[in-house]
C-alpha positions in Angstrom: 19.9 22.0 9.3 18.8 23.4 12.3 20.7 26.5 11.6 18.9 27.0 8.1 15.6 26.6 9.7 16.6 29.3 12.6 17.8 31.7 9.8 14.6 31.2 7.2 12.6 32.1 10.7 14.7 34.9 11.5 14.6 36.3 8.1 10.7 35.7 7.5 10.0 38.2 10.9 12.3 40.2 9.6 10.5 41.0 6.5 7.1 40.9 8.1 7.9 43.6 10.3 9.3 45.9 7.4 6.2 45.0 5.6 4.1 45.8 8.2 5.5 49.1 9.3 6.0 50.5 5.9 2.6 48.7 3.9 -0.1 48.9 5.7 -0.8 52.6 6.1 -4.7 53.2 6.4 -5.6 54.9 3.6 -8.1 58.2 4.2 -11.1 59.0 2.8 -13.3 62.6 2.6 -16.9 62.8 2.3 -17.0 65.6 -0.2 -19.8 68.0 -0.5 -21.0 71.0 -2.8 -18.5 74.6 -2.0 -21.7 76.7 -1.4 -23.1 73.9 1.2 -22.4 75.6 4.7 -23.6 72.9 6.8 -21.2 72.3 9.7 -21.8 70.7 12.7 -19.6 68.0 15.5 -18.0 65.4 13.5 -20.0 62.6 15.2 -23.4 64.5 14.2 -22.0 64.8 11.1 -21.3 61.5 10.5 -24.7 60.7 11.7 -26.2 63.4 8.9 -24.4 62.0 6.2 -25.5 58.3 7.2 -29.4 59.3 7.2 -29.0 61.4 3.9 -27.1 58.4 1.8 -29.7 56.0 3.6 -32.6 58.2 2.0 -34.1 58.6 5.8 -33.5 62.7 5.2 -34.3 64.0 1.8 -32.4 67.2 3.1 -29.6 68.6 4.9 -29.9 70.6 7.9 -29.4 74.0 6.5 -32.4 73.1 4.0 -30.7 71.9 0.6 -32.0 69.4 -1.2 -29.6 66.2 -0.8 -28.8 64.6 -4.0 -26.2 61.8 -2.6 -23.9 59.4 -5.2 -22.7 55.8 -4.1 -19.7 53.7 -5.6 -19.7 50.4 -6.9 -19.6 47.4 -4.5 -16.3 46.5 -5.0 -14.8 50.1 -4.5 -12.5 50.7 -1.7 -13.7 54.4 -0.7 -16.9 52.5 -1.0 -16.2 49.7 1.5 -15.0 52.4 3.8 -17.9 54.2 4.0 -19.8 50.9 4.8 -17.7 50.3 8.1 -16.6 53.3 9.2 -19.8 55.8 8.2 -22.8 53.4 7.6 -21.7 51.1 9.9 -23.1 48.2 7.8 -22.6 45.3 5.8 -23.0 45.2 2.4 -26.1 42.3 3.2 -27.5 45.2 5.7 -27.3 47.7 2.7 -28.7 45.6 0.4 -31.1 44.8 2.0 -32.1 48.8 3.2 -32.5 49.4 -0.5 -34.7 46.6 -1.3 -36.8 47.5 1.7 -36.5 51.5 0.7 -37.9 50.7 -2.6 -40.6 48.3 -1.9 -42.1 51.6 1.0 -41.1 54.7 -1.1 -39.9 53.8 -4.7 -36.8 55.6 -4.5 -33.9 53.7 -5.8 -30.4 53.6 -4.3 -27.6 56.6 -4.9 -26.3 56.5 -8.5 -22.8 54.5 -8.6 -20.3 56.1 -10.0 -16.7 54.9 -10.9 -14.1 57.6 -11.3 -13.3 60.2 -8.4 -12.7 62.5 -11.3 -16.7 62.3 -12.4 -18.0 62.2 -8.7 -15.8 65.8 -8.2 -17.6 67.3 -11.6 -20.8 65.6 -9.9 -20.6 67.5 -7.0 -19.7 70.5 -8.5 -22.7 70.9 -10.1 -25.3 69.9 -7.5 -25.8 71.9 -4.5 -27.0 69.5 -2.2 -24.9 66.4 -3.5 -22.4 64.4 -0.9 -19.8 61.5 -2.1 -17.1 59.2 -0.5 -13.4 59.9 -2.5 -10.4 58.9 -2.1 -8.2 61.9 0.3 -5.9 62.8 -2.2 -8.7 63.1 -4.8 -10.7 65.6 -2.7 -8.6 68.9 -4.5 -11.0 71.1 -6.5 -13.1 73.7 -7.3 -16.3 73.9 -6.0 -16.0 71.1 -3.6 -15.7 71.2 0.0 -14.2 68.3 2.4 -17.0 68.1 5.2 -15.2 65.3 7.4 -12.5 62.8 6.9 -11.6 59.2 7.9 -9.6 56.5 8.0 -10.2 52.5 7.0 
């Protein structure tokens, strides 16, 4: 009995390591941005940009181009991503931004769209636009991959 129970052990870390080293890869993310956009700047200021133009604190980016930025739904990975690793907030905290956004200026939060494939076309066609996709999503015209990052 004793034997069996050593075994059932042995094999259960066996699989957990294999799952571990071969699963749990962090996925990437790129905060995508219009092809004619040349802002450019350190990644930590970057970072920084992007959080105060999604936020609505900036209603343009450095270089002068009217930011028009798009969101995902709540329960979107690249979306959840951009929460911890760019916004650095909750979804409570972001929530709770809008509501208080709204209330002093009337501006509503980014649009939420779905689909990589839309936010691309999206993008595309605004100059001053910025979206979270998923890194192998980021290929195509008229796009351009201003930073990348990991959750």
């Amino acid at each position: 009995m004793m034997k069996m129970i050593h075994r059932s052990v042995m094999l259960g870390m066996v699989l957990a390591c294999v799952f571990l080293s071969t699963g749990l890869q962090a996925a990437e993310y790129a905060v995508v941005i219009h092809a004619s956009n040349s802002y450019s700047d350190s990644p930590d200021t970057m970072k920084q940009v992007v959080k105060q133009l999604y936020l609505k604190q900036r209603s343009e980016w450095p270089n002068n181009i009217a930011v028009k930025p798009f969101g995902r739904p709540a329960d979107d990975v690249a979306h959840q991503a951009f929460l911890r690793q760019v916004l650095q907030m909750s979804e409570v905290e972001l929530a709770s931004h809008w509501i208080s956004v709204k209330q002093k200026t009337g501006q509503a939060a980014p649009r939420e769209i779905g689909r990589d494939s839309l936010l691309l076309k999206l993008i595309a066609k605004y100059e001053g636009a910025l979206a979270v996709v998923a890194m192998e999503a980021a290929q195509s015209d008229n796009i351009r991959i201003l930073f990348t990052f990991d959750d």
